[in-house]
N, C-alpha and C positions, 0 to 999 in steps of 0.2 A: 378802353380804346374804341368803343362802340361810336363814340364822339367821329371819328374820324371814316367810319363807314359810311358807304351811301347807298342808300335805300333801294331796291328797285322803283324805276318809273321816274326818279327824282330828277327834275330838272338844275342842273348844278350849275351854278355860277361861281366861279375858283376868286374873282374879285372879293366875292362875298368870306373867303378861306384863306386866314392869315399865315403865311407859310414862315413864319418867325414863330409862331403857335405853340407855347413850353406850360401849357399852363398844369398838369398835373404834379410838374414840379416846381411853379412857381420861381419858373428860368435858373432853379438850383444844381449847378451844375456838379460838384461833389455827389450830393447824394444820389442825383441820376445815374452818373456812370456807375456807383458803387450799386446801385439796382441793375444797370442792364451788365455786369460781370456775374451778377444771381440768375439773371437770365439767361444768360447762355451756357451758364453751367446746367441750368435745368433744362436747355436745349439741348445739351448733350445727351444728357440721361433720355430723354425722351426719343431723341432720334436712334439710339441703340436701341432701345425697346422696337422701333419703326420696324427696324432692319430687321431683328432677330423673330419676332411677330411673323412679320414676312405676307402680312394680309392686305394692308392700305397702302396708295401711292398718294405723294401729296406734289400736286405742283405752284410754284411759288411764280407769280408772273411779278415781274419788276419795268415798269417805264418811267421814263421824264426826259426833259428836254437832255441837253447835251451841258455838263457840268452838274447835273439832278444826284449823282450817289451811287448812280447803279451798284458799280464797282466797290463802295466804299459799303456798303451794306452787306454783300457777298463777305468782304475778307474781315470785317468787326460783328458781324452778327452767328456767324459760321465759324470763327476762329476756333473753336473749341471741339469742333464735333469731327467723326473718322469720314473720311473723303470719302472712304468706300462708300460710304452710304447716304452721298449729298452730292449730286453732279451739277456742273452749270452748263446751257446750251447758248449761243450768244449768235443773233441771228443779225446779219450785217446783210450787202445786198446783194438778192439771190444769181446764183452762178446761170450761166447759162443752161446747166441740166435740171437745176430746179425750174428756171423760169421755160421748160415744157410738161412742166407739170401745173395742175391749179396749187392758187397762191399756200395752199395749205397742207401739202404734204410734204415740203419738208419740216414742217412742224409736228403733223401729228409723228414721225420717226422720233422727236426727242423727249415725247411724253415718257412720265417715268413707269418703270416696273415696279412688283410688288416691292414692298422694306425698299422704296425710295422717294428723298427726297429730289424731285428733280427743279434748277433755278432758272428760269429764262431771262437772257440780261437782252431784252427788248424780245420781241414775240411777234406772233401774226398779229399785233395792234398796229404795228408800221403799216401797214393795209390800208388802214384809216385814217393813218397820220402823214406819214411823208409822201406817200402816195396821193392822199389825198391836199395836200400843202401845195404840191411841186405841180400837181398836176399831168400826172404819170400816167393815169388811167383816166375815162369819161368819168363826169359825176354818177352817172348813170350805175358804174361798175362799182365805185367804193362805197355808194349806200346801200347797196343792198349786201354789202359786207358785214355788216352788225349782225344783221340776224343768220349771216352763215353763221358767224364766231358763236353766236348764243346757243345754236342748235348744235356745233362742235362739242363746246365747252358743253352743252348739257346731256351730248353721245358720253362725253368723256366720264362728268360726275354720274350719270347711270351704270355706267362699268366700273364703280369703285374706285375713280378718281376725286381728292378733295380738292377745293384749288381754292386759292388765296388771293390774289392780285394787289400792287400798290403801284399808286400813282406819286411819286417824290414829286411835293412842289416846291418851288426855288422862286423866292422874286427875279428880273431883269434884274436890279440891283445887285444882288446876289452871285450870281451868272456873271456879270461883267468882272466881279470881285477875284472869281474862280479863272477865269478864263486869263486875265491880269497876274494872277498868282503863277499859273504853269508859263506867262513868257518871262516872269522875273526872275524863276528858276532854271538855271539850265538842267536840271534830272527832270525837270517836267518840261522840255519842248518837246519830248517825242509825244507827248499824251495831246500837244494842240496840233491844229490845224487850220489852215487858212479859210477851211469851206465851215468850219464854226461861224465865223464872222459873217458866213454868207449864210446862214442858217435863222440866226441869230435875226438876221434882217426879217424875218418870219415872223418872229414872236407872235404879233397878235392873230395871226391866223394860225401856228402852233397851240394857242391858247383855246379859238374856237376849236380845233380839230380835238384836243382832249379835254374839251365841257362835253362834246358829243360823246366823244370815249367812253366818259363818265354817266352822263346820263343815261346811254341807251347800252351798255352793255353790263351794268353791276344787276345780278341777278341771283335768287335765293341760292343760287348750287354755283355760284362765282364771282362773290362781292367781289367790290372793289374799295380799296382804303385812300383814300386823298389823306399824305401823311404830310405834314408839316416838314422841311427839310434843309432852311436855311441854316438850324443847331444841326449838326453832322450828327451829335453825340444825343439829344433827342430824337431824330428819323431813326437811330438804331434803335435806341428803347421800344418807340412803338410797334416798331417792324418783331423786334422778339417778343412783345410781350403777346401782339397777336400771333407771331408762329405758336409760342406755346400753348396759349388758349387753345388752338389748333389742337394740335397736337393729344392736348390732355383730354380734349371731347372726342377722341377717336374711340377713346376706354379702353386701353393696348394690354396684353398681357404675354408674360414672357410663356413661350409655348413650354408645355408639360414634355418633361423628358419618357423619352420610352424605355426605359429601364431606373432598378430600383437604385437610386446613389446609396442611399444605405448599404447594400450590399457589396459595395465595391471598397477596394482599399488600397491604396496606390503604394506599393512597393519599391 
């Protein structure tokens, strides 16, 4: 999956990043899924060990446009593991008691504790993206946003936090396809929205706002993965196969009991 990492300092062009991109299974769609169901079984196992460990936090950041997966990564790549021990935080737009506070505290409130995993379905990256798109704030104020986030995220991984981040990318093609599918359904019109389409009108400056994303905040203690996203069932694969990498480079072990089980004998 290293494929899909991006380096620090890399300057990214996402044109150049084919988000139809299946190539490690040679667009095999059988055999893929039948790999990421091995995955998330051994996501399981692993994130028990997290929890009962009880020493590492890991935070998972998730963004992409609107139609990108967020959601759909959450409930197929998670499906298997105990909720106690996997929360999701979903950062929409801030209320008026956040917004007297700076833009990041009510972010750092949902970082996670020891033995969790914690999943943010959009993040303080909205800062630099809708913010920055809409023209919310002066230029002035969202550039020099990056390098809050990096000095954040790098407070965080020094206290023990590991963190992971993905960028789901989706062609415009793709997006119109999705966006088409929830009004032809009616169980998916509460999922649209009229302000998508006004969103949508964005793209190409949603595109530069997360090349910057990318380029200037993936860093040794907080890559970031530009995952291919237009296969649903391939952006899961990759998404598990690096949480478990993750996971199994933590080297976890289940803590030693304090008392002898031999001597015990259950009556």
């Amino acid at each position: 999956m290293e494929r899909y990492r991006i380096p620090p300092d890399t300057l990214v062009s996402l044109a150049d990043r084919d988000p139809s991109d299946r190539l490690t299974f040679d667009g095999k769609k059988k055999p893929g899924r039948e790999y990421l169901r091995e995955l998330t079984l051994r996501l399981r196992e692993l994130q028990e060990l997290l929890y009962a460990e009880g020493k590492h936090r890991v935070l998972m950041v998730l963004q992409a446009t609107d139609t990108g997966g967020k959601d759909g990564v959450i409930r197929h790549v998670f499906r298997t593991v105990n909720p106690q021990g996997v929360k999701v935080a979903s950062f929409k737009a801030p209320s008026s008691r956040e917004l007297g506070h700076d833009y990041l505290w009510r972010i750092h409130q949902e970082t996670p504790a020891r033995g969790e995993i914690r999943i943010f379905n959009r993040s303080h990256y909205e800062d630099v993206l809708i913010v920055r798109v809409r023209n919310l704030v002066p230029e002035e104020t969202w550039e020099r946003r990056y390098q809050h986030i990096n000095d954040f995220e790098r407070m965080l991984a020094d206290e023990g936090t590991t963190i992971v981040k993905f960028y789901l990318h989706i062609s415009k093609e793709e997006q119109a396809a999705r966006l088409q599918s929830r009004l032809d359904d009616p169980a998916k019109h509460w999922k649209f929205s009229p302000d998508d389409l006004e969103e949508r009108k964005h793209w190409d400056a949603y595109r530069e706002a997360f090349e910057a994303m990318l380029s200037r905040t993936s860093t040794p203690w907080a890559p970031w993965y530009a995952v291919p996203s237009n296969s649903k069932w391939y952006r899961n694969l990759v998404i598990a196969r690096v949480m478990v990498d993750t996971l199994e480079g933590l080297d976890m072990q289940f803590p030693e009991p304090d008392f002898d089980p031999s001597e015990i004998r259950v009556v």
